[in-house]
C-alpha positions as CSV (number, residue, x, y, z in Angstrom):
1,X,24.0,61.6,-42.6
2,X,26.1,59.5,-39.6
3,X,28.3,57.2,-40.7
4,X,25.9,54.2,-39.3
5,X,23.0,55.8,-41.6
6,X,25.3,55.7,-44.5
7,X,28.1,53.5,-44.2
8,X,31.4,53.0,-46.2
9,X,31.2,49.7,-48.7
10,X,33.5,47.9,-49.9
11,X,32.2,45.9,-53.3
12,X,34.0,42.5,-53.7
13,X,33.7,40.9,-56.6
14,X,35.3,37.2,-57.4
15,X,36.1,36.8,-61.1
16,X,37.0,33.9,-62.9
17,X,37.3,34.7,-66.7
18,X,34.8,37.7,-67.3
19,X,36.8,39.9,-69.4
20,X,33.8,40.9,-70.8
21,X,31.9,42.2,-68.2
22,X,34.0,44.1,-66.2
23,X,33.1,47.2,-67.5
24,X,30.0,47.2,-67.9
25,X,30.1,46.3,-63.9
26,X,32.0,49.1,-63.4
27,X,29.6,51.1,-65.1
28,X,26.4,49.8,-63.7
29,X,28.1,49.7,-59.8
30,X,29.1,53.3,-59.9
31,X,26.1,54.6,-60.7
32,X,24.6,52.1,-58.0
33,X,26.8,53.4,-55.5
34,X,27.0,57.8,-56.5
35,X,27.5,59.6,-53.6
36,X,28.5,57.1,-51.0
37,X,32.3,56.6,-49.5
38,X,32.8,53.1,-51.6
39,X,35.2,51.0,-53.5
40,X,34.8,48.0,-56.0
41,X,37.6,45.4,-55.0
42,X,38.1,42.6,-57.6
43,X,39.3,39.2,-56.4
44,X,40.8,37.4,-59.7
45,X,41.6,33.7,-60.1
46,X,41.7,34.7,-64.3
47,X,43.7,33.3,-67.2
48,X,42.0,35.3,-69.6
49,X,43.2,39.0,-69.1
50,X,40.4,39.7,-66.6
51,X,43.2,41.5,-64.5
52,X,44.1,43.4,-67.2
53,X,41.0,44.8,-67.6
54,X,40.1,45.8,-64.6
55,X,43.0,47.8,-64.6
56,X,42.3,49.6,-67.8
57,X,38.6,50.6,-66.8
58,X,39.8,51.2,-63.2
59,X,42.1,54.2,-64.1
60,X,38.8,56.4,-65.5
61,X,36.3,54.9,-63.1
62,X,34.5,57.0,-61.0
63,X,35.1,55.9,-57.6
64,X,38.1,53.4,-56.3
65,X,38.8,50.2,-58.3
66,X,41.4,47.9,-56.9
67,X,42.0,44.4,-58.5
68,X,44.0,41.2,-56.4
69,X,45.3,38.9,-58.9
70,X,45.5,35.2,-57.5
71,X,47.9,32.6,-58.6
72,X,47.0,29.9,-56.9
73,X,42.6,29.4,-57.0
74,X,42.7,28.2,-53.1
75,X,39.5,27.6,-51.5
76,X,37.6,28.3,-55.0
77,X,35.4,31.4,-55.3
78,X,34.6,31.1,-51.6
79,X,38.5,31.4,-50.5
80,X,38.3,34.7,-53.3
81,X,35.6,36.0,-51.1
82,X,37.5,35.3,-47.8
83,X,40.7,37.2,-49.8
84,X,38.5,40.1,-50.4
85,X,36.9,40.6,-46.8
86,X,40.4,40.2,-45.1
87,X,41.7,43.1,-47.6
88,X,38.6,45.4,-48.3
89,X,39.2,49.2,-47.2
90,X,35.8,49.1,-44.8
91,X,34.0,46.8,-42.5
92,X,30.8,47.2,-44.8
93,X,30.9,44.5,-47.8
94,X,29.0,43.5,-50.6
95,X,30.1,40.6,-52.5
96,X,28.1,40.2,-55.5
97,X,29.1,37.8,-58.8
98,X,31.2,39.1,-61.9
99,X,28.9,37.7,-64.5
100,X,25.8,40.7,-64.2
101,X,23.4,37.8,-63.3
102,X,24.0,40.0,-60.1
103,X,22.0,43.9,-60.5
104,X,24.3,46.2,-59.1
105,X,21.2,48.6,-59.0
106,X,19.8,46.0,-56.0
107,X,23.2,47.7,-53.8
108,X,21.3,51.0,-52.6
109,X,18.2,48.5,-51.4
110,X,20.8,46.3,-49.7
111,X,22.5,49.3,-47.9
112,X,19.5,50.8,-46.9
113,X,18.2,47.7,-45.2
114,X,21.7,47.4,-43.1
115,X,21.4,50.9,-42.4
116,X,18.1,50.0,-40.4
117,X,19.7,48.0,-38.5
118,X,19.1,44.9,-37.1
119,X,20.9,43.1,-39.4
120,X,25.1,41.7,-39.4
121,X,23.5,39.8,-42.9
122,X,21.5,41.6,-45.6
123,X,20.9,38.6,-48.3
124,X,19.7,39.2,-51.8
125,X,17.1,36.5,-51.9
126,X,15.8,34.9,-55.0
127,X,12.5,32.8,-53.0
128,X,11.1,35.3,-51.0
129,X,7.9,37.7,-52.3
130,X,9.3,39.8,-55.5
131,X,12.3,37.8,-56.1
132,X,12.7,35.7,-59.5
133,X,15.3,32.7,-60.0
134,X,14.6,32.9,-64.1
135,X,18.1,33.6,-64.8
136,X,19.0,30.1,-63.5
137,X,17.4,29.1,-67.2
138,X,16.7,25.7,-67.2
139,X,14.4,23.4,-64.9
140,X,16.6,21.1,-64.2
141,X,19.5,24.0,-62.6
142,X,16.0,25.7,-61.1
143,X,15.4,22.3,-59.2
144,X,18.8,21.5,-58.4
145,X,18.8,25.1,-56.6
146,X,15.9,24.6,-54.4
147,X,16.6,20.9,-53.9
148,X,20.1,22.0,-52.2
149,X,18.4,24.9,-50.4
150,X,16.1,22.4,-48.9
151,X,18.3,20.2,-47.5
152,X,20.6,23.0,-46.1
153,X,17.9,24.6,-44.0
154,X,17.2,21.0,-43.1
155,X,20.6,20.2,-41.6
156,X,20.9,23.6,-40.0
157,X,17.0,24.3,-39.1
158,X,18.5,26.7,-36.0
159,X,21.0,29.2,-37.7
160,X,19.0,29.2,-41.4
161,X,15.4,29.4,-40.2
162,X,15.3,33.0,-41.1
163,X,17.0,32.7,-44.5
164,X,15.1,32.0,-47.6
165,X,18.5,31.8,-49.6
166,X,21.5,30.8,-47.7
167,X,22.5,29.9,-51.5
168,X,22.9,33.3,-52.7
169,X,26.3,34.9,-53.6
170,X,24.9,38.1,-53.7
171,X,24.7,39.5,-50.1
172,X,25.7,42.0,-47.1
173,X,27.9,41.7,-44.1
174,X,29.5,43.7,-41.5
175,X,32.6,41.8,-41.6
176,X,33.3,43.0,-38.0
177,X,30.6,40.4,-36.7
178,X,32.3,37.7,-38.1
179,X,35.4,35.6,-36.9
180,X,37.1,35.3,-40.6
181,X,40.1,33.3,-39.1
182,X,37.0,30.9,-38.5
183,X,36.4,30.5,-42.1
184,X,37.7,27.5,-44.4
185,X,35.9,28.3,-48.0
186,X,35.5,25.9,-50.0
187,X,33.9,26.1,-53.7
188,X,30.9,28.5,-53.9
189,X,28.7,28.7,-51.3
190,X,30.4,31.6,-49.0
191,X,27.4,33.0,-46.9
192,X,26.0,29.2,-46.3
193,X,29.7,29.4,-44.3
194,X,29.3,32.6,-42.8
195,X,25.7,31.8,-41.4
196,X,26.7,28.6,-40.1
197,X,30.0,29.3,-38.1
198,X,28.1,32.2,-36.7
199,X,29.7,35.6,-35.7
200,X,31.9,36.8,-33.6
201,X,29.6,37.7,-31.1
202,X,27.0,34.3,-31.4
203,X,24.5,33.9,-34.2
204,X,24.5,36.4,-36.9
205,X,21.2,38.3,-37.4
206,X,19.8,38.2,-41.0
207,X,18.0,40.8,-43.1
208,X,16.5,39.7,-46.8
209,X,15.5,41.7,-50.0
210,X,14.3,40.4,-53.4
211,X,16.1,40.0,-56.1
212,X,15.8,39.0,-59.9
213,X,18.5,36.8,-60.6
214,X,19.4,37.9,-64.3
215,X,20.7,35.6,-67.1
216,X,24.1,35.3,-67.9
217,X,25.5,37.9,-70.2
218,X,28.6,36.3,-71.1
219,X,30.7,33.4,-70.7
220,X,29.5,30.1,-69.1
221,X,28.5,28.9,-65.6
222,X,30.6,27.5,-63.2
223,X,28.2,24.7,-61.3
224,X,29.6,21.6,-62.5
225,X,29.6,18.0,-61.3
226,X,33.0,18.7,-59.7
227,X,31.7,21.5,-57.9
228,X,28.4,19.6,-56.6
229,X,30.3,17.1,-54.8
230,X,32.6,19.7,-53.2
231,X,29.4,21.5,-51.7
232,X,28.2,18.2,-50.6
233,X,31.4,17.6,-48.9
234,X,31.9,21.3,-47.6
235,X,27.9,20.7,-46.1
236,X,29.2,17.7,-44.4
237,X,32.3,19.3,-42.9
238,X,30.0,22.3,-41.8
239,X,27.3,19.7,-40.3
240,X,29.5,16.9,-39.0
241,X,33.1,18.4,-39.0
242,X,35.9,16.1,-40.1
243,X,34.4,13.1,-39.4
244,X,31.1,13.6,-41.7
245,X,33.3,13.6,-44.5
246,X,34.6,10.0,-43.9
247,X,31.8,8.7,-43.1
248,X,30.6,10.0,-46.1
249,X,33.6,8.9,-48.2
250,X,33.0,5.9,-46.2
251,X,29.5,5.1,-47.1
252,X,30.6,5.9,-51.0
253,X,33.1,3.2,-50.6
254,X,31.0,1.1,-49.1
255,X,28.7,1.3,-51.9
256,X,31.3,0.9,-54.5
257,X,32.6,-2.3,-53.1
258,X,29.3,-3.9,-53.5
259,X,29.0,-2.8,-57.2
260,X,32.6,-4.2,-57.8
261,X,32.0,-7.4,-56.2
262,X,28.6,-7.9,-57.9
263,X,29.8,-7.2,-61.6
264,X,33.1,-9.5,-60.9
265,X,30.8,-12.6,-59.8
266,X,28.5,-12.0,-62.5
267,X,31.5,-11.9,-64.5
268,X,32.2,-15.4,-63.5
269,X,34.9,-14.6,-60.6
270,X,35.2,-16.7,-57.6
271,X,33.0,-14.6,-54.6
272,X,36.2,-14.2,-52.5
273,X,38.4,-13.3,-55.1
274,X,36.1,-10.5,-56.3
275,X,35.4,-9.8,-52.0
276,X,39.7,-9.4,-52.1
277,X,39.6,-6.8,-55.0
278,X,36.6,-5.0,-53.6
279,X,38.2,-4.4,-50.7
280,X,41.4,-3.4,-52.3
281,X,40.2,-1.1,-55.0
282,X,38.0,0.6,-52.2
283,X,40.7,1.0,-49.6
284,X,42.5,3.1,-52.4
285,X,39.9,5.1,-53.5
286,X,39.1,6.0,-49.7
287,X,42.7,6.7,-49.6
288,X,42.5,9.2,-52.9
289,X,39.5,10.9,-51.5
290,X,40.5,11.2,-47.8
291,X,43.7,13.1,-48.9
292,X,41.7,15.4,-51.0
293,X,38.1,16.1,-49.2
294,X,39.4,15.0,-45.0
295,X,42.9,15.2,-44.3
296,X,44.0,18.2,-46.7
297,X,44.8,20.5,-44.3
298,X,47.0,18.0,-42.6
299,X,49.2,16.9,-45.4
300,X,51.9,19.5,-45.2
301,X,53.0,18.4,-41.6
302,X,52.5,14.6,-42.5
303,X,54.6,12.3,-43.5
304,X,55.1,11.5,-47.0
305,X,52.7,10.5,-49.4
306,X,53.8,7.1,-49.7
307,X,54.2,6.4,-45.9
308,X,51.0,8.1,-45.1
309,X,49.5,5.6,-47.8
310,X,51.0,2.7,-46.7
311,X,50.2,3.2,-43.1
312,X,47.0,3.6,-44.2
313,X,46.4,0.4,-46.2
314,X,48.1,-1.6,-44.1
315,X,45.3,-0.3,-40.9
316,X,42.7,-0.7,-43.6
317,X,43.7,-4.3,-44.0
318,X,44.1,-5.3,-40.6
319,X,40.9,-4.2,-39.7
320,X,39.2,-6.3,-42.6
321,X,40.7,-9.1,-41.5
322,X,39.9,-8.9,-37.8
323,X,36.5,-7.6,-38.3
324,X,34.7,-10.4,-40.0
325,X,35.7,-12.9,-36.7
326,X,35.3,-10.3,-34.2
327,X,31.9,-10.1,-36.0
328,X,31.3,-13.9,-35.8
329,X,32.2,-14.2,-32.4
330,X,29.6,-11.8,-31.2
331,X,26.9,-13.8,-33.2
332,X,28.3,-17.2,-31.0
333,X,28.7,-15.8,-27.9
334,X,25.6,-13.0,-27.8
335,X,23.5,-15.0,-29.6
336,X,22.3,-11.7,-31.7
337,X,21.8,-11.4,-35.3
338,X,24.5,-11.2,-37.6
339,X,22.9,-8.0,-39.3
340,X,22.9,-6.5,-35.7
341,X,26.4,-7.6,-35.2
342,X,27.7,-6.5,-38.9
343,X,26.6,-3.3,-37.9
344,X,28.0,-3.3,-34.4
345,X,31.4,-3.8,-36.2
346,X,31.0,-1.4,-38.5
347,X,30.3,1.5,-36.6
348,X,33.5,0.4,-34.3
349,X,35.6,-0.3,-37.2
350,X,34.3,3.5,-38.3
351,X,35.8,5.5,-35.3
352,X,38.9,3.2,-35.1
353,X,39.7,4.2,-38.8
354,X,38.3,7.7,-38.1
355,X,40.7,7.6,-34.9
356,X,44.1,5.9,-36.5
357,X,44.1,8.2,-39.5
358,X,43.8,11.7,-37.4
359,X,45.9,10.6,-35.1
360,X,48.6,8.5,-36.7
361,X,48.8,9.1,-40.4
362,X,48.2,12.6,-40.3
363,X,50.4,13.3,-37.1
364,X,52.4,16.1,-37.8
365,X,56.0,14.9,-38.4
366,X,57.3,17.1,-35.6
367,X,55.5,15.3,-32.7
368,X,57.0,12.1,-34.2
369,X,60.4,13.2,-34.3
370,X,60.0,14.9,-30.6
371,X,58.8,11.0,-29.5
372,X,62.0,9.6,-31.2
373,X,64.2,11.8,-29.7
374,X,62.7,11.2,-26.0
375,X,61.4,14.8,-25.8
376,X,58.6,15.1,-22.8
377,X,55.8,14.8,-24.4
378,X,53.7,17.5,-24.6
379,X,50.3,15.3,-24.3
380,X,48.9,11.7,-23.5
381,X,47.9,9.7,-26.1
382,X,44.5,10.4,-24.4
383,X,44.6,13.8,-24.4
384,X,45.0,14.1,-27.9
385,X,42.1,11.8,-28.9
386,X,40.0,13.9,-26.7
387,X,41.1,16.6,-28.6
388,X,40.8,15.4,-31.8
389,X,37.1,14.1,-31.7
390,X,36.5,18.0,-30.1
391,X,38.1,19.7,-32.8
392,X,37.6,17.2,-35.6
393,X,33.9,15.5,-35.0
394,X,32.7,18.2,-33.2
395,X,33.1,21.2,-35.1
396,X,29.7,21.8,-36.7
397,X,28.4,25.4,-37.2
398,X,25.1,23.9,-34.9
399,X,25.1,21.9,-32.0
């Protein structure tokens, strides 16, 4: 056979504590793969001697085994993935799950499909005709599944009509159709990120084949609450860029400054004091979750923690103050509702905050001390909010 006929693979597998299926993986994936130019590359974020496993079972497996051992779980299993596809052996690569809920045997029907051509993408897809989704066990996880399929496909109707299962872990791609500089992982969703940002050549082209998700062997799942909120987060980053995630850490606080105010004044509290505590508690938890979900790529050229916060508050205040008369004076003078001009003011008040925070709290410390020392400066104040609502609000995977 050619090489395009029968390609090299490279396996990459993500682990996070599965000691106790590594070897049978080993097993089941050799025999998956016999006769084929392959390798199995493990990505580890383990404290459980995963690593040390692998290497054991490595040294009488029957085709290459090579194990990266992280010390720092960036970018969860979707930053183990990227890890793998920047240092897999050939182009060809199969990421697939360390818990066996995964059938290794599915690898030769995945191969063969790329091998067709067609196809950057080959997906292992749980929802299309002789696939099965049992091994998500309960109802609740088998609705929670769809229920975030759904919505994906929704918010990216263009790049995801032809998948079934952006979801999956379990799938095929020619990694040199894809820009992985491009990629920023976060938590578990992987190919949702690869599908999005698109190749390197345009949109990637997508193949499917049925799978039957098996049940866990050992060890526990690792959805969780935590790991919900990041997807929602990473969906609004891939959807809206930067400044989908404040709005949407926006619209949380919004929300949470109405519950405060309402159990304080049914408390007993005097309406404004409980408005002035509202407003505090939810500047800070913005803060909190701006540093963690908007501006964490930022932080290490920013100022400190404690400037960045206090700038922060103090914009945050300023604008509560001014808003609320600004507001007032539009109902006087334009004689239009004050819904219609609360909301006027908020969406202003929005890309001001959206606007101060990328531009001023998050500046990188070197641009700051290039103004102070009366450096040329390298761009106009214009310029760079130009730039920042292109390569902040405007970097969605569609258009």
């Amino acid at each position: 056979m050619n090489a395009a006929a029968d390609p090299a693979i490279t396996v990459i597998v993500p682990t996070f504590n599965e000691r106790a299926n590594v070897a049978e993986l080993i097993a089941r994936t050799a025999v998956a793969l016999a006769g084929r130019e392959a390798e199995i590359l493990f990505v580890d974020d383990s404290s459980d001697g995963t690593i040390d496993e692998i290497v054991r079972v490595a040294a009488s497996a029957p085709l290459p085994v090579r194990a990266i051992h992280r010390d720092r779980n960036i970018g969860g299993l979707g930053g183990a993935v990227a890890e793998g596809l920047i240092h897999a052996a050939n182009d060809v690569c199969i990421v697939m799950d360390g818990d066996l809920q995964h059938p290794p045997e599915l690898l030769t029907a995945m191969i063969d499909r790329f091998a067709q051509g067609g196809a950057d993408v080959v997906a292992a897809s749980r929802y299309i005709g002789g696939g099965d989704s049992g091994g998500l066990g309960t109802a609740l996880r088998f609705g929670v599944s769809r229920a975030a399929t759904w919505l994906t496909k929704a918010m990216f109707p263009r790049r995801l009509w032809r998948s079934t299962d952006p979801m999956t872990g379990y799938f095929l791609v020619d990694r040199s159709r894809i820009e992985l500089s491009g990629l920023r992982p976060q938590g578990f969703k992987i190919l949702l990120e690869i599908l999005v940002r698109g190749g390197a050549g345009g949109e990637l082209r997508v193949a499917e084949v049925p799978m039957t998700f098996g049940e866990r062997r050992h060890g526990d799942s690792k959805a969780t609450l935590r790991q919900g909120a990041t997807f929602a987060m990473h969906l609004a980053r891939l959807r809206f860029g930067k400044m989908g995630r404040f709005a949407v850490i926006g619209a949380i606080g919004a929300v949470a400054n109405v519950g405060i105010m309402w159990a304080l004044t049914h408390l007993g509290m005097d309406y404004v004091l409980a408005a002035v505590i509202g407003a505090a508690a939810t500047i800070i938890g913005n803060f909190i979750l701006q540093e963690r979900f908007v501006f964490d790529d930022l932080r290490p050229e920013a100022s400190s923690l404690w400037v960045r916060f206090a700038a922060s508050v103090s914009f945050n205040g300023v604008e509560a103050a001014l808003r609320i008369p600004v507001m007032a004076l539009m109902v006087e003078t334009w004689h239009i509702s004050s819904v219609i001009a609360t909301a006027i003011s908020l969406v202003v008040a929005f890309f001001a905050r959206f606007l101060f925070h990328a531009l001023v709290v998050y500046a990188p410390r070197r641009r700051r001390d290039a103004d102070a020392a009366g450096e040329p400066p390298v761009d106009t104040a214009a310029q760079r909010i130009i730039r920042a609502i292109d390569a902040e609000a405007m970097r969605p995977g569609e258009l």
